[in-house]
Each structure stands twice: as structure tokens, then as C-alpha cells.
Residue, then its C-alpha position, 0 to 999 in steps of 0.5 A: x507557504x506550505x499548501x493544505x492537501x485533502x483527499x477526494x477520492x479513494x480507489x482500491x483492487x485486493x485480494x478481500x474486495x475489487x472496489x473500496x466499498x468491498x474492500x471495507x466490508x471485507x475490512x469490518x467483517x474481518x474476512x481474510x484473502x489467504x487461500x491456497x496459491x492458484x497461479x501455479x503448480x506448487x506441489x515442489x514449494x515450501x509455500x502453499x499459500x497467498x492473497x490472490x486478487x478474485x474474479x478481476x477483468x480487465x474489460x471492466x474498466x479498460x478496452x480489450x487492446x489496452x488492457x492486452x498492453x498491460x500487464x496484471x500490476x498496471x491492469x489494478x493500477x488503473x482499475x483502482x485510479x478509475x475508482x478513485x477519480x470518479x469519485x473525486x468528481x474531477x472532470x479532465x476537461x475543466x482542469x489544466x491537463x498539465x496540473x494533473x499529475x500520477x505518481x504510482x509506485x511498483x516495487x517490482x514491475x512483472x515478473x511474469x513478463x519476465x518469465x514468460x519471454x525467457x522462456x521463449x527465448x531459451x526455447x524460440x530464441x530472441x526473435x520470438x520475444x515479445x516486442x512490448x516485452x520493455x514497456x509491460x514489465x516495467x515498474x514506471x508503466x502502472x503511472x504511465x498506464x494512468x495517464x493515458x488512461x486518464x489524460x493527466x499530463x503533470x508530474x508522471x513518475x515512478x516511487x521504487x523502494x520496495x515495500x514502501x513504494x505506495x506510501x512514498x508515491x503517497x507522499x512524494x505528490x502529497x509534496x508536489x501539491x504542497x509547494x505547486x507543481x499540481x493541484x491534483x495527483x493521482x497516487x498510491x501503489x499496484x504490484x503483482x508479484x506471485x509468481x514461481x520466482x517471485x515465491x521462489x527468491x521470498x521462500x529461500x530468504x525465509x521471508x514467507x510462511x510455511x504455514x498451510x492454514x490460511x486462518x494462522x498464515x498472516x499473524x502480525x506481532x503474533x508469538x507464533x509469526x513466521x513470515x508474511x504471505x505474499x499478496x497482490x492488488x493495488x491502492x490509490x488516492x486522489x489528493x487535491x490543493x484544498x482551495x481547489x477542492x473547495x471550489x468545485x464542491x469537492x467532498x472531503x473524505x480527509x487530509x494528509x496533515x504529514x509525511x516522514x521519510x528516512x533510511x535505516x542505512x543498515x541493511x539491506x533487508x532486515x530493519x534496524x534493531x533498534x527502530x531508530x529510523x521507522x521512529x524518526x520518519x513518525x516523528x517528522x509526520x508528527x512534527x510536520x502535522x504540528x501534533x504530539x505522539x498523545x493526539x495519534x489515536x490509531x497506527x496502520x502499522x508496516x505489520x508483515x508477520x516477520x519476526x524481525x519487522x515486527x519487533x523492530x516496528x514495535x520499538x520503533x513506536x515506543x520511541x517515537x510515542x515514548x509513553x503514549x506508544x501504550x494508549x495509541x490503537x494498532x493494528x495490520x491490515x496485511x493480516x487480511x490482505x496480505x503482503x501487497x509489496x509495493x501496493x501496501x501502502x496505497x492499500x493501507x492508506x485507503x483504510x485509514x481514511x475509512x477508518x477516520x471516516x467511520x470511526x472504527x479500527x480494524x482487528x488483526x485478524x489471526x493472531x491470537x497472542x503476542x509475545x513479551x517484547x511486543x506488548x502494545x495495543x495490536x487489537x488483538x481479539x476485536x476491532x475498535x468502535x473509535x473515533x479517529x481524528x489522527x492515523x499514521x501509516x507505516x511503511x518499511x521496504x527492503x534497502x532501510x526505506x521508511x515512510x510515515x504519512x499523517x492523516x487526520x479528519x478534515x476540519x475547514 
């Protein structure tokens, strides 16, 4: 028997708020995070622009010595777990340690410490790199981090598969608490990946925009798309066994009723034309939560601002949804925050809980016009005032990974 799983409580670092209520307000207010890119010189790139986080230190929510151990990724990561555990109102010291697990994913680790230890290796040579360089660049260390910081002894591991390493984090300890092996986790995705390789290697695979208007910069499903804009943050939810939850007086914010996960087993970056498997990971979230494509009210969609990802998601949809794909609310957060890589998800499912709890779906802010083959409900223009009983998050990485999670308004 299959156990109930509720979510208690929501943390969340981005480019339009270091908090989830600023965050949210950002969200209702449409504002974007692009501007121009401030990490480094860009004067010899194509790409100009990103979704950088603002005014975060560390010190707020970590000691100065930890926070030196850490690179930016874990850094948010923990940031955002803090939120969202002293929201739950878990108290480690009434809980079975080994019960409370951490599943936070990273698509890319650092790269950062990458580049700045090869320097000094090329130009100090191998005695001067950083003794710490291993266990602050890899991507594992942003759930590792969180358990330290936390003192959450369960299940502790690490969901790499690029983009749609939040969402599957999400999933994998919705799993876990479904079957037992905790009562709580702590899950979602952090990533900070703007960085000269990191632009340089998505630049060259035409994957970024060119674009140097940060208003028109990330236009998901818009005719006039051309890449999405590289962000960086972190997103994190505790999810908690029902009964659990119920017993200590826990507020409920929402539940996580289903989860999809597939392969397109097609290539190894663009998605499968035919949108074959985004469809079938919908279809398993649906089947799962024991509802039909017409009780969906609203999708956060994978929505990069890829020509190709967004036509292909678009599809994808219309097979899942047949019919109802036409009445159902889209929309792109990333069209505020960015492309947040491997803390997409994370980030993304904290706005669908909002938005089941405010009754309210954001716009895709930017774009304005889409074309003929994607011709569903992007709220496009205005934001919707709804309310939202049932929302899917999509999540599409590079490999032909697919991630679909289910969340509906919790009812006793």
C-alpha cells in the first residue's frame, strides 16, 4: 500500500527573490531576473545576458567556515532547505535522524572550482590546487551540505540528469516516503552554472540567446524564440508521510498525488519530435494520481524558449491531454527566472504549490505571439486568477530524460 505524501514546507534562492515570499511576489508581479551577465567579462561572448541570483550571502544562513567549504550551488542549496525545514516546523530532535533523508540534485556541480583550480594548476602547478577542490565541485555535495547542515541521517543522494535533476530529486523521495524508507525528505535542485565554460560550451551549441534586450531575451513558445537565458539558484520542498504530518499538527500547504518519469532514447540533446515520451511521463503522473487529462487545470511547463523544446513539449501535451490539451492554463516560469538547469524543477514546483494555494497562474512574461504549431493556452498577455486543484511540472534534460510530478490541493 502506496502511502499519502504532503508537502510542509517550501524553500527557494533565484534570480527574482532569495526567499519564497519574494520569490512569489516577483511571480505575481511579473517582474523578470534577466540583465546583463556580471560574473565575468563578456566583451569576446555572443551571450550577454543572464538570470543572476542578487545580493545572497552565504553568512545569512550558514557559519563563515561552512559557507568557505561550499561552493555557490551547495551555498543556495542549504539557503533554500533552511527555508523550507523551519517552515515545516520539523524539530530534528523529536524525529528518528535516520528517517530524515535529502535527495538534492545538480546537473552540473561547479564549475567554477573547475576553472579556478586549473588555472593554478597551468600556471602554480598540481601542489597548489585546492585540497577541497573534489568535495566542493561535485554535484552530490548540495545534498551532502544539507545534511550536515541539518542533521538528516536517511536517504542522502544525488539525481544528475541535467535539466530534470530537481524534478526527479522531487519524485525519487516522493518514492522513498511512498513505500517507507523515510517520513521525511528533503528534496529539489540548486545549480550555478554561469560561468565562461559553462556560457561558452551552451553558446556554441546554439542552445543560448543572442538576444540583448532583457525584456525579449526568454520568450517561451514565443514565434520569435531563440535559445533560452542561462540562470542559477536553487529550489526545495519538504515532503513529509501524511499520517506523520497529521500528528505533529503540521500545516499542509499541498500533495504530491503523481510522478512520470521516462526516456525519449533519441538523442542525446534535442527532444523526440514527436513528444512521445514527455507525453507518457504526463500520462503515468496522471494514471498514478487516478485522474483524467480533463481535471488538470494548469501546467508549468519545461518551457526553455528553444525552438525545438518548445514544439516538441507542445506536442507532447496534445498527446497526453488529446482534446483537454486546448482548456488546460500553461505557462514558463523560466520566462522570469531563467533557465535554472538542474534547480528548475525544484524551483518550478515551488510555483505550482503557490499557485494551488493562491489560486492564481502566472503569465509568460516577454513573450508576446506564438507561432502556428504552438497553439495552446501559454498565458500569454495576463496572468490567470483560477482556482488550481491539480498542477503538473515538466521537466525535460539533455540525455531524453522526462519528469513529470502531479500536484493537487490537499483534501483530508
Amino acid at each position: 500500500m502506496k502511502r499519502r505524501v504532503v508537502v510542509t514546507g517550501l524553500g527557494a534562492v533565484t534570480p527574482i527573490g532569495n526567499n519564497v515570499e519574494d520569490f512569489w511576489k516577483s511571480i505575481r508581479a511579473g517582474k523578470a531576473g534577466i540583465g546583463p551577465l556580471t560574473k565575468f567579462d563578456t566583451s569576446e561572448y555572443k551571450v550577454k545576458l543572464a538570470a543572476e541570483v542578487k545580493d545572497f550571502k552565504a553568512a545569512d544562513y550558514m557559519d563563515a567556515k561552512a559557507a568557505r567549504r561550499m561552493e555557490a550551488f551547495s551555498q543556495y542549496a542549504v539557503a533554500a532547505a533552511k527555508e523550507a525545514f523551519q517552515q515545516s516546523g520539523i524539530r530534528m530532535e523529536e524525529e528518528d535522524p535516520y528517517r530524515v533523508g535529502v535527495i538534492i540534485g545538480s546537473g552540473v556541480g561547479s564549475l567554477q572550482a573547475i576553472e579556478r583550480e586549473y588555472e593554478k594548476l597551468l600556471t602554480k602547478g598540481p601542489s597548489r590546487v585546492n585540497l577541497l577542490l573534489v568535495p566542493m565541485m561535485i554535484s552530490n555535495m548540495a545534498s551532502g551540505n544539507v545534511s550536515i547542515q541539518l542533521g538528516a541521517k536517511g536517504k542522502c543522494t544525488d539525481v544528475v540528469t541535467a535539466c530534470a535533476s530537481g524534478t526527479h530529486s522531487i519524485g525519487d523521495a516522493f518514492r522513498a516516503i511512498q513505500y517507507g524508507d523515510a517520513e521525511v525528505m528533503i528534496a529539489g535542485g540548486a545549480e550555478n552554472a554561469i560561468t565562461p565554460i559553462g556560457v561558452s560550451g551552451f553558446t556554441n551549441m546554439t542552445a543560448l540567446t543572442t538576444c540583448e534586450d532583457p525584456a525579449r531575451a526568454s520568450i517561451p513558445f514565443d514565434k520569435d524564440r531563440a535559445g533560452f537565458v542561462l540562470g542559477e539558484g536553487a529550489g526545495v520542498a519538504v515532503l513529509e508521510e501524511l499520517e506523520h504530518a497529521k500528528k505533529r499538527g503540521a500545516k499542509i500547504l499541498a500533495e504530491v498525488a503523481g510522478y512520470g518519469a521516462t526516456a525519449d532514447a533519441y538523442h542525446i540533446t534535442a527532444p523526440s519530435e514527436d513528444g512521445e515520451g514527455a507525453a507518457h511521463a504526463m500520462s503515468l503522473a496522471m494514471k498514478e494520481a487516478g485522474i483524467t487529462p480533463e481535471q488538470v487545470d494548469y501546467i508549468n511547463a519545461h518551457g526553455t524558449g528553444t525552438h525545438l523544446n518548445d514544439l516538441a513539449e507542445t506536442k507532447a501535451i496534445k498527446l497526453a491531454f488529446g482534446e483537454a490539451a486546448y482548456g488546460v492554463k500553461i505557462n514558463s516560469t523560466k520566462s522570469m527566472t531563467g533557465h535554472l538547469l538542474g534547480a528548475a524543477g525544484g524551483v518550478e514546483f515551488v510555483v505550482c504549490v503557490r499557485s494551488i494555494q493562491d489560486s492564481f497562474i502566472h503569465q509568460t512574461v516577454g513573450s508576446a505571439e506564438t507561432d502556428e504549431e504552438c497553439d495552446l493556452d501559454y498565458c500569454i498577455g495576463a496572468p490567470a486568477e483560477q482556482k488550481v486543484n491539480y498542477a503538473i511540472s515538466n521537466s525535460l534534460g539533455f540525455g531524453g530524460h522526462n519528469a513529470t510530478l502531479l500536484i493537487r490541493k490537499y483534501e483530508d
